[in-house]
N, C-alpha and C positions, 0 to 999 in steps of 0.2 A: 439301559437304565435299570436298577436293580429297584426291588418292590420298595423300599423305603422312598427312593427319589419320586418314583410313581406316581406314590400314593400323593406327597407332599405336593406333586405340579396337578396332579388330578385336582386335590382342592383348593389352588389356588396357593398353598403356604410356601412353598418353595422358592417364587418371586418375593414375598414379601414378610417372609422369616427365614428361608432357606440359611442362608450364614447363619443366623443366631443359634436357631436348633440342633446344625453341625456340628459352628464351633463350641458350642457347650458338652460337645461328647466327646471335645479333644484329649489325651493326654500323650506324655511324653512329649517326644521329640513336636507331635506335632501342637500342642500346647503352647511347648515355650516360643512356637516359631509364629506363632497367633499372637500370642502375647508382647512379643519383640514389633512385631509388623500393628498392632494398634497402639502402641506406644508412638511407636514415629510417626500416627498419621494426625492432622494437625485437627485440634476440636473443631467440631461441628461440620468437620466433613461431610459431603453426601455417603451415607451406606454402601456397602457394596454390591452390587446385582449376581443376581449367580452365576452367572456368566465370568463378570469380572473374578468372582471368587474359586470358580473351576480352575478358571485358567492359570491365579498366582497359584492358587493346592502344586496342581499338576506341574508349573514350572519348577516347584520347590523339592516335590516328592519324586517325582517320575522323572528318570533321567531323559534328557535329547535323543539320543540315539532308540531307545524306547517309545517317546512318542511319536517319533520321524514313521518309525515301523508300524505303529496303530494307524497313525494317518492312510497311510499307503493301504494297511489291510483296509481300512475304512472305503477309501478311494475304491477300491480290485473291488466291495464288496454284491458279492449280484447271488439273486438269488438260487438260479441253477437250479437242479432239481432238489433242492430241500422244500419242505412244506412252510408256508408262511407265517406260522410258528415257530418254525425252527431258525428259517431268516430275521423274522424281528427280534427275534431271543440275539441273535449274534449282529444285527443292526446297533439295538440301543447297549449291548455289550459296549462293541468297539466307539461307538458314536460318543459314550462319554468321557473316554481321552482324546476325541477329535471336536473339540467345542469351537474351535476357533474356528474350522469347515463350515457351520453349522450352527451361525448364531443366532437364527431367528427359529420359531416354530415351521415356520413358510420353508427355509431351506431344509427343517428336518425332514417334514411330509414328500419335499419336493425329490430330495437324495432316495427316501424310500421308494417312492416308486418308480422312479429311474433302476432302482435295482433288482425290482421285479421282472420275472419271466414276460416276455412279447406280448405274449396272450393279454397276461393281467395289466399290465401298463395301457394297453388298447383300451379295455372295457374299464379301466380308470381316471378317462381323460377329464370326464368333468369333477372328480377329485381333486386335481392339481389343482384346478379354481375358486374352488368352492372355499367356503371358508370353515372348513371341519376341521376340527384338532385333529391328533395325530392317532389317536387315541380310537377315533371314529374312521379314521382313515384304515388302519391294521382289523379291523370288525370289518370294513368294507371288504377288504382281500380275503378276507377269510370266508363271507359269504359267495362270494364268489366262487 
């Protein structure tokens, strides 16, 4: 997840402005495909979730054959000997062309630390339970 998205889920704006503040920073190609796509959608529609809205971006912009291949790196991705920094830097990377993996917060927390080293996944059992963001969860690993 790069610093902007972050910041926006950190305070809450991302569920519940995330598209609008996006799409207001659209132009070109991806403007007029914005603009095309709420044209067809019928008034007073429900909004769309970020989620939902990742996922048409990415169907539109990122070709199949490209996201098939993030998925999979997403899948493969474990931590190994990189530092937990360096792992979550390339987690929430590839994690946000794999949304559909990974629709809940719960699934996110839960793929992290399945991709962690042995050691830290042991001494992180009550993590997976617990109800810490994700946020709380990567500050965990790193104390550790």
């Amino acid at each position: 997840m790069d610093k902007c998205q972050r910041m926006l889920r950190t305070s809450g704006i991302l569920e519940t402005s995330g598209v609008s503040f996006t799409t207001f920073q659209f132009s070109r190609a991806a403007f007029r495909w914005w603009a095309s796509y709420e044209r067809c959608r019928s008034v007073g529609a429900t909004p769309l979730t970020w989620q939902q809205f990742s996922g048409l971006f990415l169907e539109k912009f990122v070709p199949q054959s490209s996201r098939e291949e993030l998925c999979r790196q997403f899948e493969q991705l474990r931590q190994g000997d990189m530092s937990v920094t360096q792992y979550e830097m390339i987690f929430s990377e590839v994690a946000r062309h794999a949304i559909w993996l990974i629709t809940t917060d719960r699934e996110r927390i839960m793929r992290f630390i399945d991709g962690l080293t042995f050691q830290l996944r042991l001494l992180m059992t009550r993590e997976r339970e617990s109800g810490a963001t994700f946020d709380e969860v990567v500050n965990i690993a790193h104390q550790i």
